[in-house]
N, C-alpha and C positions, 0 to 999 in steps of 0.2 A: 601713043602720042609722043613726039620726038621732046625730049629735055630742052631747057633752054639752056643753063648754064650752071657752073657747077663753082660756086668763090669762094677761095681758100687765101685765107690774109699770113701772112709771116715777118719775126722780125728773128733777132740775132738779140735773146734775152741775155746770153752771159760774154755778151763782146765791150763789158763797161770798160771806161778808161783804167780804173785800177785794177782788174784783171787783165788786160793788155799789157799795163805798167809792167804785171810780174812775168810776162810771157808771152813773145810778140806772136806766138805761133798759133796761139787760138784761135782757134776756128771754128764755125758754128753751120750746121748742113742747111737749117733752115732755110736760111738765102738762097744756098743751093738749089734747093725745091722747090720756090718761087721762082726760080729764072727759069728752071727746067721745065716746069709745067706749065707754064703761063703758056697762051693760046692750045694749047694740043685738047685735042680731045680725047673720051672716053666713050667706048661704045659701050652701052646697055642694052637690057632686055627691054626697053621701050625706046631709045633712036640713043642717039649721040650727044653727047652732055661736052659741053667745051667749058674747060676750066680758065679762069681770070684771076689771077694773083694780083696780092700786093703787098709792100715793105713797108715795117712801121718806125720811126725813130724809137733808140733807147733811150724815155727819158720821159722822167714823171711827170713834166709842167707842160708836153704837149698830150699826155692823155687824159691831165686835170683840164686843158683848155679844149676836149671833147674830139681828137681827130680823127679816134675809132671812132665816132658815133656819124659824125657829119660825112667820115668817106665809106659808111657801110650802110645807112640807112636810105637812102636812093635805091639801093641792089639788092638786100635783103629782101621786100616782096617779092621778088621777079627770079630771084634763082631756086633752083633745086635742091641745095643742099650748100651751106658752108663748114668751114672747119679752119681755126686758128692754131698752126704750128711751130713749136720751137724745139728747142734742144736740150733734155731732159735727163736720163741716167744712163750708167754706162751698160750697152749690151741689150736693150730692150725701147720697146718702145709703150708709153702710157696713153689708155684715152682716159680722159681727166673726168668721171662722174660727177664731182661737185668744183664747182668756186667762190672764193669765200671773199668778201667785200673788205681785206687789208690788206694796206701794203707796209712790206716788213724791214722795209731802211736799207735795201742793199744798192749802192751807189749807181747812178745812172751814167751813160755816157759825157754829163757833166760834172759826172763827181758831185753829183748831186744825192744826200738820202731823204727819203721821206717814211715817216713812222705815221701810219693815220688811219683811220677810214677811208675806203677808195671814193674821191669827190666826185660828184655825178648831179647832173640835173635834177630837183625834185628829192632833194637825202629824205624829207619826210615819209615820201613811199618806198624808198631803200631797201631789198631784203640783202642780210645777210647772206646769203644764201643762192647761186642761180644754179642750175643742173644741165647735163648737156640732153642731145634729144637724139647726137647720135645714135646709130646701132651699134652699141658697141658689143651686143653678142652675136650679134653676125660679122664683128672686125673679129672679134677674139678667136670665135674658131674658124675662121678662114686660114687657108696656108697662103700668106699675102710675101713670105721673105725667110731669109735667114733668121732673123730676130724676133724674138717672141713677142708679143704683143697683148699687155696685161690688162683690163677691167681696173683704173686704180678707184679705189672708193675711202681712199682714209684721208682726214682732213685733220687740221689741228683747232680747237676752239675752247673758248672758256664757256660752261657750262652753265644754265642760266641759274641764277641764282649765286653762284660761282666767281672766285675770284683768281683763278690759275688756269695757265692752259692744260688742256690734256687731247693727245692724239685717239683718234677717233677711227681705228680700222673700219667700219661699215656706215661710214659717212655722219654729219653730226644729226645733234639728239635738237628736239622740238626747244625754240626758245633761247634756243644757242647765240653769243656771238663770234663770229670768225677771228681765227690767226691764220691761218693758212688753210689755200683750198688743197684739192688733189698734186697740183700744181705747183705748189708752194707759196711764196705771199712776196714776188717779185710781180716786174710786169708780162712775164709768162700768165701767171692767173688774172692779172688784171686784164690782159688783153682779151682774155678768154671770159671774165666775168663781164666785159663794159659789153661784147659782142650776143652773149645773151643776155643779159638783163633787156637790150636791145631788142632781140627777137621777143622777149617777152612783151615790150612796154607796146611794141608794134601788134600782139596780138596774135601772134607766128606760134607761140610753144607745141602748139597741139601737131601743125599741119610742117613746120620744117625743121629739119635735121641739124643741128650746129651742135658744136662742144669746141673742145681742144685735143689735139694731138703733141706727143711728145716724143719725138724722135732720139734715139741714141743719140751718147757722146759721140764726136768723131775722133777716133782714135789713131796715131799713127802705129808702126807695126815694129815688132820684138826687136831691141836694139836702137831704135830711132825713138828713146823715151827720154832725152837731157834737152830740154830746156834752152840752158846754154850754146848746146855745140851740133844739138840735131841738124839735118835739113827739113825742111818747110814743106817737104814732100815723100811719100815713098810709094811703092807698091802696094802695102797697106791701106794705107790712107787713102788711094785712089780710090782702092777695092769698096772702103767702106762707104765714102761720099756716094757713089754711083752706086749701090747697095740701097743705103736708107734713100736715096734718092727716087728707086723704081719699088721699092717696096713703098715708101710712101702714096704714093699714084697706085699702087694695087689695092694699099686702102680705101682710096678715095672711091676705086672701084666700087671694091663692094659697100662700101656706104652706099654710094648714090644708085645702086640698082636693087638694094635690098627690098622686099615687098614687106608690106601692111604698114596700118594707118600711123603706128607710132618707129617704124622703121628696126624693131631693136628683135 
């Protein structure tokens, strides 16, 4: 049976105004990935899966006023598999096992912070808590790039009963509540929690694939590392864009053709 399609959402999580402030030359691949992938296809072991991207604002007051939810939930029953990417640690890429329902005050493209519960339709049925459904052990040992590509499963949360946070290497413990997911606790894990909680509330967990991916820094290359007086470009830095760029899409691969019923 030929694939219908394959939606993979992206925004540019660490392009805030005040990290720009300190350094015009930030760059984030993500975008990159959505422009690159958007229309192309991917052939599978069952037909051709064409991927549909899209770009989210940075900025806490449009994903409190539901934009993940209202430009994903039309598409969500109808595709094959999604996945939410941003731009995550240096040298490696993360699929994000848990996200956790806070966000942790770091300044939005308004210069805006918000320290809260991530607000969502319905906070009484709320978890703490959403999981991804990707395969991530069929990402993990695939040789998809250069870059390794880790299983992350530690989250940060206060322990129920508990009144301090404490990191959690094997994801949290029953009763928990969230500081941070895999993710971290910006709108990288928001965007990755609002987009399952979604797939959940629609009924999807069982039958479709979604998580978060976390792409390498983009790094420029030995010598081109001052801020100040670099250029905005090198041979490096190409290398790398164009790198995480086709390794990302190798991922996407083998996500979307991996066999059995829970994909992993």
């Amino acid at each position: 049976m030929s694939r219908d399609r394959v939606n993979t959402t992206s925004y540019a999580p660490r392009c805030a105004v005040t990290t720009l402030d300190r350094g015009i030359r930030i760059s984030n691949p993500s975008g990159a990935v959505a422009l690159a992938l958007d229309g192309t296809v991917i052939d599978t072991p069952d037909g051709p899966a064409r991927v549909e991207t899209a770009m989210f604002p940075v900025r806490w007051r449009d994903f409190a006023d539901g934009t993940v939810e209202r430009a994903l939930r039309p598409y969500l029953p109808r595709v094959d598999l999604f996945t939410t990417v941003s731009q995550g640690r240096v040298g490696r890429f993360d699929v994000e096992r848990t996200n956790g329902a806070w966000r942790g005050g770091f300044p939005d493209n308004d210069n805006v912070s918000r320290t809260e519960t991530v607000p969502v339709a319905d906070p009484a049925s709320q978890p703490q808590w959403t999981t991804t459904t990707l395969p991530y052990a069929a990402i993990t040992a695939a040789d998809t790039g250069r870059f390794p590509v880790y299983d992350n499963t530690s989250v940060t949360e206060i322990p129920a009963g508990g009144t301090e946070s404490v990191v959690r290497p094997d994801g949290p413990t029953p009763g928990s509540t969230a500081r941070a997911g895999g993710g971290g606790n910006y709108l990288s894990n928001e965007i990755a929690y609002r987009a399952t909680l979604l797939r959940d509330r629609l009924g999807l967990h069982g039958t479709l694939p979604g998580g978060h991916v976390h792409t390498p820094v983009l790094q420029f290359g030995a010598g081109n590392s001052d801020p100040a007086t670099g250029a905005v470009t090198d041979p490096a830095f190409v290398r790398n864009r164009l790198d995480i760029m086709a390794q990302t899409r190798a991922i996407l691969t083998v996500a979307v053709s991996a066999s059995g019923p829970d994909r992993s």
